[in-house]
C-alpha beads as a LAMMPS data file, in Angstrom:
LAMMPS data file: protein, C-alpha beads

41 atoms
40 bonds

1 atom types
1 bond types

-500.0 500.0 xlo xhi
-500.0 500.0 ylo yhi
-500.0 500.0 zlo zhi

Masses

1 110.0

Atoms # bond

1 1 1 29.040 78.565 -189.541
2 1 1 28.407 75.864 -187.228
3 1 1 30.394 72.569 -187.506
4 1 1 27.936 69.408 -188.751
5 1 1 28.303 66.383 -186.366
6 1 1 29.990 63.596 -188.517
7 1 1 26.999 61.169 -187.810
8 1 1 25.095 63.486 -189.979
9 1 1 27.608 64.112 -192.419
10 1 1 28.738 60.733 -193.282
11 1 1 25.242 60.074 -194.486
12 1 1 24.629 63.041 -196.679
13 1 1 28.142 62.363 -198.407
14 1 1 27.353 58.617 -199.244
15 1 1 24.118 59.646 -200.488
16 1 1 25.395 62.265 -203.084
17 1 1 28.112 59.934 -204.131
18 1 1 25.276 57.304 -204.824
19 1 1 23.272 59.218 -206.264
20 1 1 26.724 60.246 -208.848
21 1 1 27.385 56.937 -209.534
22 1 1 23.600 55.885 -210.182
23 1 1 24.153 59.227 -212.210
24 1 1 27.170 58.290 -214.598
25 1 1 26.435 54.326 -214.514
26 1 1 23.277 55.535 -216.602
27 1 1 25.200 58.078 -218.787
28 1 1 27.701 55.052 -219.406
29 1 1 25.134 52.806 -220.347
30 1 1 22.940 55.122 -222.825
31 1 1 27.203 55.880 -224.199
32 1 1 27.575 52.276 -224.915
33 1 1 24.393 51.499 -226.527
34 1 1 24.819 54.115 -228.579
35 1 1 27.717 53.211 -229.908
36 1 1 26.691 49.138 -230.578
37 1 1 23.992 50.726 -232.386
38 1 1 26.052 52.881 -234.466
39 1 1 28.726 50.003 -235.066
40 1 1 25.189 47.728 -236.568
41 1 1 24.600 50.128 -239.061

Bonds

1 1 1 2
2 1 2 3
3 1 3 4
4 1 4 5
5 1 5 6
6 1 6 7
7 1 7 8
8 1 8 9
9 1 9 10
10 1 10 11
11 1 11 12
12 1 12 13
13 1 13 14
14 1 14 15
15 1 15 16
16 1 16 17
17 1 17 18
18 1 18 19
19 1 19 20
20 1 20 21
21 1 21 22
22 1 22 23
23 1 23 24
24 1 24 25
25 1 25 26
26 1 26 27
27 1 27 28
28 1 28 29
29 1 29 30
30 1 30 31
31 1 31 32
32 1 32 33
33 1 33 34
34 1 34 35
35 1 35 36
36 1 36 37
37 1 37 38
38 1 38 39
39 1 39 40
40 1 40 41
C-alpha cells in the first residue's frame, strides 16, 4: 500500500474529526433536552 502524502492526509483527518464532533455535539444536545423535558414533567 502506497504511503498518502501528509498534505492530503491532514485534511481528510480534520474533516472526519469535524464531522465527529458536529456528530456528538448533536447527540449531546437532543441528551440534554431530553432530560429538561423529563425533569418539567
Amino acid at each position: 500500500m502506497e504511503e498518502m502524502p501528509r498534505k492530503q492526509y491532514i485534511p481528510l483527518v480534520a474533516f472526519c474529526l469535524r464531522h465527529f464532533l458536529t456528530h456528538f455535539i448533536i447527540c449531546m444536545c437532543e441528551f440534554i433536552s431530553d432530560r429538561h423535558t423529563y425533569l418539567r414533567d
